[in-house]
C-alpha beads as a LAMMPS data file, in Angstrom:
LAMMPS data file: protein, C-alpha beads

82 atoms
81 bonds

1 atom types
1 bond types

-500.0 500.0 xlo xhi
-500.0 500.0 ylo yhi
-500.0 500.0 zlo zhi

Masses

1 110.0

Atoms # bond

1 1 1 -185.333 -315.037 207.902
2 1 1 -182.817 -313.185 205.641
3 1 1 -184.495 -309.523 205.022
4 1 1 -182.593 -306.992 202.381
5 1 1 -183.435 -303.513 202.044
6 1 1 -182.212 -301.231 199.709
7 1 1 -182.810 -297.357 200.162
8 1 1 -181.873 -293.764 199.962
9 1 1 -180.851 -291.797 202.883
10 1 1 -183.062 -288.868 202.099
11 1 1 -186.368 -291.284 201.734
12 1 1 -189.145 -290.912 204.893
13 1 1 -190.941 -294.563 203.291
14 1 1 -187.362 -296.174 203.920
15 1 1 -186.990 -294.490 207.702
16 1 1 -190.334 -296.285 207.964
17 1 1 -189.982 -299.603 206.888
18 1 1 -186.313 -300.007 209.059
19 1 1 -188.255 -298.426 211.699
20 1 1 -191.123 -301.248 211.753
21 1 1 -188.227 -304.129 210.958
22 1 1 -185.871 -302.438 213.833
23 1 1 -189.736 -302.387 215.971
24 1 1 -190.431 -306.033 215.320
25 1 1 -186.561 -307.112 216.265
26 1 1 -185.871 -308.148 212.913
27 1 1 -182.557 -307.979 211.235
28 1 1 -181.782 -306.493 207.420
29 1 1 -178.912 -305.946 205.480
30 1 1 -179.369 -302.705 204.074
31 1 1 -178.090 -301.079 200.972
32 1 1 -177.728 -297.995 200.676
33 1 1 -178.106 -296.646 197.132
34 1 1 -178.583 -293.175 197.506
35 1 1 -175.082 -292.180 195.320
36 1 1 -174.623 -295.542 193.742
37 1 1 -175.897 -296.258 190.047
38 1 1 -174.777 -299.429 189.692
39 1 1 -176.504 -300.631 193.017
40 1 1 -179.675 -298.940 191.751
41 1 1 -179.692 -300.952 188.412
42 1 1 -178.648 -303.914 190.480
43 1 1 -182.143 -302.976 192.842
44 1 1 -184.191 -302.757 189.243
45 1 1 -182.722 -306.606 188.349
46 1 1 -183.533 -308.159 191.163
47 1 1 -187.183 -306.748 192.362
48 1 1 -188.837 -304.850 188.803
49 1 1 -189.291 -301.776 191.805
50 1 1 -187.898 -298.307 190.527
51 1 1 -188.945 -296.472 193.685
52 1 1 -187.292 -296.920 197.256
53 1 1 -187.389 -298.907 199.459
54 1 1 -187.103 -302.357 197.559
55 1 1 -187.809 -304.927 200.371
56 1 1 -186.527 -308.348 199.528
57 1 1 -187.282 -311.075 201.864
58 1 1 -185.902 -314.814 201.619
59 1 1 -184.849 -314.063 197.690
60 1 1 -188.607 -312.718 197.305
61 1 1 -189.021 -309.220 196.766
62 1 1 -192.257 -307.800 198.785
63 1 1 -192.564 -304.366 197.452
64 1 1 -191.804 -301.051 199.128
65 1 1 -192.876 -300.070 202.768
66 1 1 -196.584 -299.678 202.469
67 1 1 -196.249 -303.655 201.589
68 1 1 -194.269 -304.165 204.244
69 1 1 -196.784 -302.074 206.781
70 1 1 -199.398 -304.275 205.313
71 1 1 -197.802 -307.477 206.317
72 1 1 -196.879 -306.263 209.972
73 1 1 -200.494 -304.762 210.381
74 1 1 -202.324 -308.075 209.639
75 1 1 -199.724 -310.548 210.880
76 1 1 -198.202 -311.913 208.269
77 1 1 -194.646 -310.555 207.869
78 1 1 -193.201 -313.534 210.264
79 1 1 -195.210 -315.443 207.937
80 1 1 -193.822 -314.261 205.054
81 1 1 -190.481 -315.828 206.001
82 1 1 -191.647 -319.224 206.331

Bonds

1 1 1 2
2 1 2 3
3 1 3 4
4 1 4 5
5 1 5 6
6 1 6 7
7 1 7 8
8 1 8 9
9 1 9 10
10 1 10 11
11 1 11 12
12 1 12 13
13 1 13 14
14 1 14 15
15 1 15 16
16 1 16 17
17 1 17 18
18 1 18 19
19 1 19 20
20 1 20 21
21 1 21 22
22 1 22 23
23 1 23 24
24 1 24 25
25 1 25 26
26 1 26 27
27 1 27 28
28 1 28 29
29 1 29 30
30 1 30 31
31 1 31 32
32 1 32 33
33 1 33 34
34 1 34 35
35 1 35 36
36 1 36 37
37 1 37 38
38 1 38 39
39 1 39 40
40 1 40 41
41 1 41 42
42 1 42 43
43 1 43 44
44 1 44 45
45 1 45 46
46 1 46 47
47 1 47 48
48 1 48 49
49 1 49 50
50 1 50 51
51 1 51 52
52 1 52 53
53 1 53 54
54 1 54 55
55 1 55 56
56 1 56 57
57 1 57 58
58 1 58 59
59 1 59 60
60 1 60 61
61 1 61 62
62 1 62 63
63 1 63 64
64 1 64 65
65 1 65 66
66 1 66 67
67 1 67 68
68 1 68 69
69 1 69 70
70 1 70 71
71 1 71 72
72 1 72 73
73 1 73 74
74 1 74 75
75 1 75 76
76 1 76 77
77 1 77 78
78 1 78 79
79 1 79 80
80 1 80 81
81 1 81 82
């Protein structure tokens, strides 16, 4: 499973969602974009999400954390991988 995350260092929804990937043992590569305009364009091209975090998982973006909380609360964020 290849998880990317980009977020902003100052954002509580992107402390959660690394908190409930770092919980579950799963690895991310993380971006951080909180100075970085070009990374935050590059965030709009590749998931359509203007708010952080942007989770992207196998080349499929997910949504933000409350998506992510949704698919750890009913089972389905190993699943998600497959």
């Amino acid at each position: 499973m290849h998880i990317e995350i980009y977020t902003k260092d100052y954002c509580p929804y992107c402390h959660r969602a690394k908190k409930t990937l770092d919980a579950r043992g799963l690895a991310y590569t993380e971006y951080d974009i909180t100075f970085d305009l070009r990374g935050q364009r590059e965030m709009v091209e590749r998931t359509s999400g203007r708010t952080v975090p942007q989770i992207i998982i196998d080349g499929k973006p997910i949504g933000g954390s409350d998506e992510l909380a949704y698919l750890d609360k009913t089972g389905n964020l190993a699943a998600e991988a497959v």
